[in-house]
C-alpha positions in Angstrom: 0.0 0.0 0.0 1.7 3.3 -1.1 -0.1 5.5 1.4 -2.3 5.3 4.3 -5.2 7.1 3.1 -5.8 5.0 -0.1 -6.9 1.2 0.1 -5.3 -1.8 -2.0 -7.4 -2.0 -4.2 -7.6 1.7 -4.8 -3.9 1.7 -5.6 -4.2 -1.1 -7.5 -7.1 0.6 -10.2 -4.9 3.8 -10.6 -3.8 4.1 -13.8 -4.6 1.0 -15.1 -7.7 -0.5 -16.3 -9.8 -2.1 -13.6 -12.1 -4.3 -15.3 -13.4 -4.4 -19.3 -14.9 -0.4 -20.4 -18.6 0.0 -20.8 -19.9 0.4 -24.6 -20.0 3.8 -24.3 -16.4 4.2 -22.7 -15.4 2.5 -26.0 -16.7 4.7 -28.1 -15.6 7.8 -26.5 -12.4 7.2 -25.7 -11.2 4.4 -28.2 -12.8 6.2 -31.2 -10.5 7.3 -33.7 -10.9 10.5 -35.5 -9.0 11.0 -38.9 -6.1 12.8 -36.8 -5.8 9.4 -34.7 -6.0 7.6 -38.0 -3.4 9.9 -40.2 -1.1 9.1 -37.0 -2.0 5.4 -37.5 -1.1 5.3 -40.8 2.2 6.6 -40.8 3.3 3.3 -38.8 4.5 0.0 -40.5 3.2 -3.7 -39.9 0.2 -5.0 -39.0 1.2 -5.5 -35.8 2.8 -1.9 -35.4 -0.8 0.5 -36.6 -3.2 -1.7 -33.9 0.1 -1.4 -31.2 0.0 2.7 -31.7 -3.3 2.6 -31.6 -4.0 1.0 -28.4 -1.3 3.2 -26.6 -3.3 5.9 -27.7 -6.1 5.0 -26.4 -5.0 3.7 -23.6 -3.0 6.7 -22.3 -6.8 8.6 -22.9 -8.2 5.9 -21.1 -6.4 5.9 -18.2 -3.8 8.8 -18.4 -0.7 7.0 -18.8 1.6 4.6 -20.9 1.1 1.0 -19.5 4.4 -0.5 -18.4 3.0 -3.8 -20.4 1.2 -1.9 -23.4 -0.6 -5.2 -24.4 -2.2 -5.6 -20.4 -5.3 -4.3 -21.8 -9.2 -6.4 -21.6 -10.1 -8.3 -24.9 -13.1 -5.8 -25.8 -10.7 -3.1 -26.2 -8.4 -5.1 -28.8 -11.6 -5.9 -30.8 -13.2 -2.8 -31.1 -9.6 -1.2 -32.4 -9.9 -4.2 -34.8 -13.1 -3.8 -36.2 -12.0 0.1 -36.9 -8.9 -0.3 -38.6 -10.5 -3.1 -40.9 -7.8 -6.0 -38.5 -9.6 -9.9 -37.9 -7.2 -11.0 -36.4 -6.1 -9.0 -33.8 -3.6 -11.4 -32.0 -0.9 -10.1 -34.5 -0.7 -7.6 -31.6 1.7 -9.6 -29.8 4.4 -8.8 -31.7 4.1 -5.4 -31.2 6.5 -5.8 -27.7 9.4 -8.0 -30.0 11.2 -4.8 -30.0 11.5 -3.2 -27.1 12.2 0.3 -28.4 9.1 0.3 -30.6 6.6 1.5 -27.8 8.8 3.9 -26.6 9.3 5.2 -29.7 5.5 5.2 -30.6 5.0 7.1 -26.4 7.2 9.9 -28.0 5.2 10.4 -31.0 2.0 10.7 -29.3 2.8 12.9 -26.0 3.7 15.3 -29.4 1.7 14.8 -31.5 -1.7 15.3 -28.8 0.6 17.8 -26.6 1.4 15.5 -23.5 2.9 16.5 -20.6 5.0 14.2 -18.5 4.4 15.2 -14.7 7.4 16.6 -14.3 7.0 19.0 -16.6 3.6 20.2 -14.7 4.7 18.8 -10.6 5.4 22.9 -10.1 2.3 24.0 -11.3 0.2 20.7 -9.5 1.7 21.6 -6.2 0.3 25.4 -6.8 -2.5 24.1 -7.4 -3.2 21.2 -4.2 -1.6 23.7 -2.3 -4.2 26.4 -3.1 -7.1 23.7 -3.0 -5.7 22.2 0.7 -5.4 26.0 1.8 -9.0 26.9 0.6 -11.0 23.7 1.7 -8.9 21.7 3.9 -10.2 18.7 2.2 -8.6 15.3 2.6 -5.9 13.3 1.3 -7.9 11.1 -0.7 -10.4 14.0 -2.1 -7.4 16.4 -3.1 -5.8 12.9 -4.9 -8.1 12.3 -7.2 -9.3 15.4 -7.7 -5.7 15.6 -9.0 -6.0 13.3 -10.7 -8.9 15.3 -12.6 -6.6 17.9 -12.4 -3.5 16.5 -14.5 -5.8 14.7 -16.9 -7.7 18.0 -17.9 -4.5 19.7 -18.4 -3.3 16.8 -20.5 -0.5 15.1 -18.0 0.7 11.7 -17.9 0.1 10.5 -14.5 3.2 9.5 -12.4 3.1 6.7 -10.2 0.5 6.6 -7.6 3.1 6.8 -4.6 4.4 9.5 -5.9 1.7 11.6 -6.2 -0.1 10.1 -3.3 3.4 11.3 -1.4 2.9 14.3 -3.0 -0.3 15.2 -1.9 0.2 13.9 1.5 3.0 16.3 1.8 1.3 19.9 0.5 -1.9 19.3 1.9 -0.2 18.7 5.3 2.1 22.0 4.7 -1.2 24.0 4.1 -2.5 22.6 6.9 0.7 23.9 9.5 0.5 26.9 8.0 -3.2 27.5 8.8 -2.4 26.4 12.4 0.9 28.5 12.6 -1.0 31.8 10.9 -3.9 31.2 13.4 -1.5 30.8 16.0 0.9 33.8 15.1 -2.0 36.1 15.6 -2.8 35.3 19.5 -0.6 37.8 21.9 0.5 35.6 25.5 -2.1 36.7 27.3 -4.4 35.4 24.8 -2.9 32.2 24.6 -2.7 31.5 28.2 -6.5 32.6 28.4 -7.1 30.1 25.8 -5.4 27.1 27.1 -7.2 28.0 30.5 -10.6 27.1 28.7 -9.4 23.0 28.9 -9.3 23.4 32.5 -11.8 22.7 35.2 -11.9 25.4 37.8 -12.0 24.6 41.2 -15.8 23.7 42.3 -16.9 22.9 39.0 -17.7 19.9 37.2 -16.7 21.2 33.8 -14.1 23.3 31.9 -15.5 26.4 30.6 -15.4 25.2 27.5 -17.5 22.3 27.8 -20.1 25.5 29.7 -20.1 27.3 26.8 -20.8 24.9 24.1 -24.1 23.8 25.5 -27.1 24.6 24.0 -29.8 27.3 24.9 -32.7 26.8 27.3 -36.4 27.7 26.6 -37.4 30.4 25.8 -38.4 33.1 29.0 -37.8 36.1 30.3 -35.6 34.9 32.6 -33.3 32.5 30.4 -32.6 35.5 27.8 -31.0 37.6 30.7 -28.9 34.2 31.5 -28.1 33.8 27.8 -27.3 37.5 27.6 -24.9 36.7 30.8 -23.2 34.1 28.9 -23.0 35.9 26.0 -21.3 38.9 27.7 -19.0 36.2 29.4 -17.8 34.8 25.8 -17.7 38.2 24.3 -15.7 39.7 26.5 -12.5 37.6 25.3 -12.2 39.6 22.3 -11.2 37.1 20.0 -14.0 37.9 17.9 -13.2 41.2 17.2 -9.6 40.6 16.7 -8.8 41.5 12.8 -7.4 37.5 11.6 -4.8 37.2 8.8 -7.2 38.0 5.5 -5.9 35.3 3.5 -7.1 32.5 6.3 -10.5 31.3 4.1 -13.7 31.4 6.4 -14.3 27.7 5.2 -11.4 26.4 7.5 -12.4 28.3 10.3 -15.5 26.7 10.2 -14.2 23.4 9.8 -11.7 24.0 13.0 -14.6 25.4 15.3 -16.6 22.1 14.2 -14.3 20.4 15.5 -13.4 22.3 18.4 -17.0 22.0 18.8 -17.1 18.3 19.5 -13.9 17.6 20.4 -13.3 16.6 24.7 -10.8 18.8 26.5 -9.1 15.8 26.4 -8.9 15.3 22.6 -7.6 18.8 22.5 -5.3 19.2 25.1 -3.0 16.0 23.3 -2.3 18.5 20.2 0.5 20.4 19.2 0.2 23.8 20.6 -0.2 25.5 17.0 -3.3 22.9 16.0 -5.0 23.4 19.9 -4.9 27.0 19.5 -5.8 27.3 16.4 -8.8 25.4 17.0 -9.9 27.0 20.2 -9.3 30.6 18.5 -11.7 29.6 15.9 -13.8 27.7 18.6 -14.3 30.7 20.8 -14.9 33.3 17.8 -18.0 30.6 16.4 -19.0 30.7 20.1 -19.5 34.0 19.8 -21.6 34.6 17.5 -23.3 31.2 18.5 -23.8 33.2 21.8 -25.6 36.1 20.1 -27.6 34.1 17.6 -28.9 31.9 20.9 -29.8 35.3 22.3 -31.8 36.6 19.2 -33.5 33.3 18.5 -34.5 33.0 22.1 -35.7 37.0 22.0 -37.2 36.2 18.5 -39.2 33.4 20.0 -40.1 35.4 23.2 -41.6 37.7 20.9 -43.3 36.3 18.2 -44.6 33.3 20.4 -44.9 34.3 24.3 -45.7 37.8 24.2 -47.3 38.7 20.6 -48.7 35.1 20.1 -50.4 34.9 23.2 -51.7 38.0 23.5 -53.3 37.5 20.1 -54.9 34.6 21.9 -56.3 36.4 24.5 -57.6 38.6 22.5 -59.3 36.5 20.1 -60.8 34.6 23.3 -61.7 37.5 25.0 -63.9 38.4 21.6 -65.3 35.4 21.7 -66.8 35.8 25.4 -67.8 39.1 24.3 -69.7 38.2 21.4 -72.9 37.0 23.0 -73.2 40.0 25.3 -72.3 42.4 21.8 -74.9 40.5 19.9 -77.6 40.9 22.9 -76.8 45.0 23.4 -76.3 45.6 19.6 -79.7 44.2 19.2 -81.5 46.4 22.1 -79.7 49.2 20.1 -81.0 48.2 17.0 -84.4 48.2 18.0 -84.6 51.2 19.5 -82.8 52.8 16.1 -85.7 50.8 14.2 -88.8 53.0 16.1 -86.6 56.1 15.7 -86.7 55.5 12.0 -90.2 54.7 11.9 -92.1 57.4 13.7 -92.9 61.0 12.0 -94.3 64.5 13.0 -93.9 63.3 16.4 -92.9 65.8 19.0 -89.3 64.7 21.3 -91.3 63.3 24.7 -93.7 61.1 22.0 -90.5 59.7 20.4 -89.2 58.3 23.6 -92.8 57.4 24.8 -92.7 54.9 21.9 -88.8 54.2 22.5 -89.6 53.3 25.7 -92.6 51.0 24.9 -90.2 48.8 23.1 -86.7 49.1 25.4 -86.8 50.9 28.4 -84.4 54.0 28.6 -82.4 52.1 31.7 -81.6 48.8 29.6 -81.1 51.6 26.3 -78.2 53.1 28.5 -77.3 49.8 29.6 -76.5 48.9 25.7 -74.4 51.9 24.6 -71.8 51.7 27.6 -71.2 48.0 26.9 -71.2 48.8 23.1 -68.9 52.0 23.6 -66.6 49.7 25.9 -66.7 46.6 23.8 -66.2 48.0 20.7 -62.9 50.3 19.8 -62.8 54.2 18.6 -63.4 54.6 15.0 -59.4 55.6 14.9 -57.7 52.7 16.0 -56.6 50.0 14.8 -57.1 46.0 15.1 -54.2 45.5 17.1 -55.3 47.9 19.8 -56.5 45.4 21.9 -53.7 43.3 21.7 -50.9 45.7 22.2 -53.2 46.6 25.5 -51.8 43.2 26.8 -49.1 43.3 25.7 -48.0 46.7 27.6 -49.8 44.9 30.8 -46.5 42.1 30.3 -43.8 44.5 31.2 -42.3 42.2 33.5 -41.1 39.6 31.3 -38.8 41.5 29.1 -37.9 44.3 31.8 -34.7 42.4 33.0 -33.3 41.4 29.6 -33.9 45.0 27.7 -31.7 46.7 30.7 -28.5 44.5 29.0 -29.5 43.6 25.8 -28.1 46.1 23.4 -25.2 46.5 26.5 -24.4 42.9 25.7 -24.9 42.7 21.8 -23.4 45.3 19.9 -26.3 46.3 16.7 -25.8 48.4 13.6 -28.7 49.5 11.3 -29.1 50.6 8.2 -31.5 54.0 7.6 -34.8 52.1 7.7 -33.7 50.5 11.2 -31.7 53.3 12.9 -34.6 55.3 14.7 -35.6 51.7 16.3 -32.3 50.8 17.4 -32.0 54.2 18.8 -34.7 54.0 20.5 -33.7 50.6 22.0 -30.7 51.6 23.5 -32.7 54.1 25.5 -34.8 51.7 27.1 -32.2 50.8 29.7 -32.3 54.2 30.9 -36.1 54.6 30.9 -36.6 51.0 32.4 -34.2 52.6 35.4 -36.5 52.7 38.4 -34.8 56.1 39.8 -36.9 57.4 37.0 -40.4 57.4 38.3 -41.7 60.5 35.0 -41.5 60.4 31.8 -42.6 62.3 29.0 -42.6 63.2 25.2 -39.2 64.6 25.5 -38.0 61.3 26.8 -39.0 59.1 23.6 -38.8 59.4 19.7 -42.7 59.9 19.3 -42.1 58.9 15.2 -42.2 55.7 16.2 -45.6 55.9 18.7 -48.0 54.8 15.5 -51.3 53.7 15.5 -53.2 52.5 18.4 -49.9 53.0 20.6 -50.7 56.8 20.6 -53.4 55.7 22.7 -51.4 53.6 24.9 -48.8 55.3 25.1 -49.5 59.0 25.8 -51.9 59.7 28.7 -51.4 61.5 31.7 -50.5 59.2 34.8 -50.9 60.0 38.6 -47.2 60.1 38.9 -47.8 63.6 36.5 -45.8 61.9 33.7 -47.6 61.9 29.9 -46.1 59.2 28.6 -46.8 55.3 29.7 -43.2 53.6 30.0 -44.5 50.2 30.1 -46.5 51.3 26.6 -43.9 52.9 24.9 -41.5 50.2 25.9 -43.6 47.7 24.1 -44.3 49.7 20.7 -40.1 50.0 20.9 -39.8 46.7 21.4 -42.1 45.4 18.5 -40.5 47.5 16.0 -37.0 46.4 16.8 -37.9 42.8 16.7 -39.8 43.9 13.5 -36.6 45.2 11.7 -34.4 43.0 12.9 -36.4 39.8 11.1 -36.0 42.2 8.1 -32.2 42.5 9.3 -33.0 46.6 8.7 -31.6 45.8 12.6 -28.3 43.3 12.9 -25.7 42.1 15.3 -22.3 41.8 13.5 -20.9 39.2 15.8 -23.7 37.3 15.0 -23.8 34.8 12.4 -27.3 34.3 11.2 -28.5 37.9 12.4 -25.8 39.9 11.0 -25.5 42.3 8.1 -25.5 40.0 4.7 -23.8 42.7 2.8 -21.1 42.3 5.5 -20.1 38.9 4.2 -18.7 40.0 0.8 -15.1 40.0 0.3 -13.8 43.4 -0.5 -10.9 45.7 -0.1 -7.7 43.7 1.4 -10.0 40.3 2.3 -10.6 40.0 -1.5 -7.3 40.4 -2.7 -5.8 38.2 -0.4 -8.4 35.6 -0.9 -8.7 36.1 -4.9 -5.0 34.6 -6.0 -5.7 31.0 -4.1 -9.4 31.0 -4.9 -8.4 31.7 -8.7 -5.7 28.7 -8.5 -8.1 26.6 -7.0 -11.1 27.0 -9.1 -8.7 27.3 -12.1 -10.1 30.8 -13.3 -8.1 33.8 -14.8 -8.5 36.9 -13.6 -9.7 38.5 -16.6 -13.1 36.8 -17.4 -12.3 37.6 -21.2 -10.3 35.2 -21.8 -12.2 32.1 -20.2 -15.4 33.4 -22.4 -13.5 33.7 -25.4 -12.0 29.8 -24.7 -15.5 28.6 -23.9 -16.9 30.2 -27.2 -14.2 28.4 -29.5 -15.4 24.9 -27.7 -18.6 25.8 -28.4 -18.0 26.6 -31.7 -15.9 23.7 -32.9 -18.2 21.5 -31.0 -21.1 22.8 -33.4 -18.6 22.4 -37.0 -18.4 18.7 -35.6 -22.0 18.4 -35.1 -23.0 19.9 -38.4 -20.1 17.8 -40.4 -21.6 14.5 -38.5 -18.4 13.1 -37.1 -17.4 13.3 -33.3 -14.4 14.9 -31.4 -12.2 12.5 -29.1 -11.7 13.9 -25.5 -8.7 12.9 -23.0 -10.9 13.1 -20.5 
């Protein structure tokens, strides 16, 4: 076995043929075109054309000269046959009676079709795995064969499977020390000794802080989002993910390290190197960040939408639902009375409410319009009234949280967001219970719309104008509001943040653009690629239209 990463019998299929080719393997890559047969002709012997033939198609097969050039399945020596008009097609074996011939005939093809032996590409291949191992961190085996793509579409001869398998082995694990060393070489001492404190259990506790701050988030309450935001402030408060990293580390590794950091035990990570544990705790403890924050949106999201809106939409609708008989009995006292208003004429004021009277008495008439008036909501508001009434009755539960939130999470806004978030950031101060009055000149009164002006400004017997609990609410809803649109977001989180913020620009994208290009094997200029694709394209069509196919190497 040549390396650890590929199997027997994977070694054994490189290069070579690994069983008889399918019918349509035959005909695409053991088809010979009129170049293949001008070549073909040139040879002498009846042995020699169907031996230059089948190296030819055998090096497009599997992307190399066979040591034996005659080791091939029996399919393949007839179908060569049947082309070049040959019945019998053991005269082969005399193709190997001179030694020198299939050399000979190797050296006329790799010129004739452009070969490349891999020597002449190994500085270029290692450019290439190196860029592709730096960008993905993909494994041995993926990065082999995907070399293997590599060399074949570039039209090189394969080398020996240990050596490229060596090969690999040997820049994908350079890429990988360098990632750990970069990552590393950006930590100051104290940062480093804070990190490798994380593996540790501190005295009277049962876990490192590691393992504390990888577990999960609790239900959703008023209560847990202040302990989330406590955790959050814990975890943020090491900096790391502010800390400007090397732009030419790809955010794909990262990930891939914290994913592991992720899972791994203390244990597991105190028995690596220093540069590969710190590595991966530095890129553990920045996803744990933002982890942190997006477990104290989602839980604030969920507080909203489902404990506070959602069930005060409940009781509302519930509450309209009691109401309706008692609605239905007073709108129809009302109606009644309207109905002998309508019908009576030239009838002086006391004989109107005589006959009123005669059909509802004026006590259960007055009865009716207070519960209709209090039922039934001012011709100016809205449908939500009702339910934003409840809502500013639930201060409690978001009180505690809202005095640290924005403290905690650092928010940016774009112009349709920036009045909320202003706004928000105020609440701590107004939520302060040294202040006992507040009024219009304490809030942004742009954002008091709707059925909130009523909630929100009445006078109070403290002498204040504006209700806090109110206004704190109608804040509240319109910062949740813009922050599902992400007019609101949290840059250290990862789903709420600013999308535009993940584009590479400026210094990120040109240190990212030279491996990306060598990995994705792109140019620079787009113009050129186009302008190759279009001559495929248009060759492609001549062959179509002249009815005779084009041999591939690949």
């Amino acid at each position: 076995m040549p390396v650890e990463f590929l199997s027997d019998g994977e070694a054994a299929a490189y290069g070579r043929f690994s069983g008889a080719p399918s019918q349509a393997e035959l005909e695409r890559f053991f088809y010979l075109d009129d170049a293949d047969r001008a070549l073909i002709a040139e040879r002498r012997g009846t042995h020699a054309r169907p031996g230059f033939a089948l190296q030819l198609t055998t090096a497009r097969y599997v992307g190399r000269f066979l040591t034996d050039p005659l080791d091939v399945p029996d399919e393949v020596l007839v179908h060569l046959g049947e082309q070049l008009g040959i019945e019998d097609v053991s005269q082969i074996n005399q193709y190997t009676e001179r030694r020198s011939t299939p050399f000979e005939h190797q050296d006329v093809i790799r010129k004739a079709y452009e070969l490349k032996e891999f020597s002449q590409a190994e500085a270029d291949f290692i450019v290439w795995a190196g860029a592709r191992a730096w960008n993905t961190g993909d494994g041995k085996k993926t990065i082999f064969y995907d070399g293997v793509t590599w060399l074949r579409t570039n039209k090189v001869l394969l080398p020996g499977v240990t050596t490229l398998a060596r090969l690999v082995a040997r820049v994908r694990d350079e890429a990988t020390d360098r990632l750990y060393d970069t990552l590393r070489g950006v930590l100051s001492p104290r940062q480093r000794v804070i990190l490798e404190m994380l593996l540790e259990v501190p005295e009277g506790r049962r876990a490192s802080d590691l393992e504390r701050w990888r577990k999960g988030p609790a239900a959703p309450s008023g209560r847990n989002l202040e302990k989330a935001l406590e955790l959050a402030a814990e975890i943020l408060g090491v900096g790391l993910g502010a800390m400007p990293l090397p732009p030419e580390v790809p955010h794909r590794r990262m990930v891939d390290l914290a994913r592991y950091g992720t899972q791994a035990t203390a244990t597991a990570l105190r028995r690596h190197g220093p540069s590969r544990q710190l590595a991966t705790l530095l890129a553990t403890v920045i996803y744990l960040e933002g982890k942190a924050v997006d477990d104290c949106l989602e839980m604030l999201d969920l507080l909203v939408t489902t404990e506070l809106v959602g069930k005060a939409e409940t009781a509302t609708d519930k509450e309209r639902v009691r109401q309706h008989p008692k609605l239905a009995k007073h709108s129809a006292t009302l109606a009644a009375a309207v109905e002998t208003l309508l019908e009576v004429t030239d009838l002086r004021l006391d004989q109107v409410w005589e006959a009123i009277d005669a059909i509802v008495p004026r006590r259960e008439l007055r009865e009716a319009v207070a519960a209709v008036t209090e039922m039934v909501p001012p011709s100016d508001a809205d449908a939500d009234g009702e339910m934003r009434a409840l809502l500013a009755s639930r201060i409690a539960t978001v009180s505690g949280f809202l005095k640290t939130l924005t403290t905690v999470i650092e928010f940016g806004a774009n112009a349709e967001g920036t009045r909320a978030l202003a706004a928000m950031k105020q609440l701590p101060r107004l939520l302060d219970g040294r202040k006992k009055k507040v009024t219009e000149a304490d809030i942004d009164p742009e954002l008091v719309t709707g059925s909130w002006k009523r909630l929100v400004f009445k006078s109070l017997p403290n002498g204040s104008t504006v209700d806090k609990n109110a206004y704190t609410m109608c804040v509240l809803t319109q910062f949740h509001r813009h922050l599902k649109r992400r007019d609101v977001y949290a840059e250290a989180s990862a789903r709420w943040r600013d999308p535009r913020g993940q584009l590479l620009d400026g210094a990120k994208w040109e240190a990212a653009k030279g491996p990306a290009l060598v990995d994705l094997q792109l140019p620079e200029d787009p113009g050129r690629l186009l302008a190759e694709h279009a001559l495929v394209l248009h060759l492609a069509l001549n062959d179509v239209a002249a009815g005779q196919g084009r041999t591939v190497w690949m």
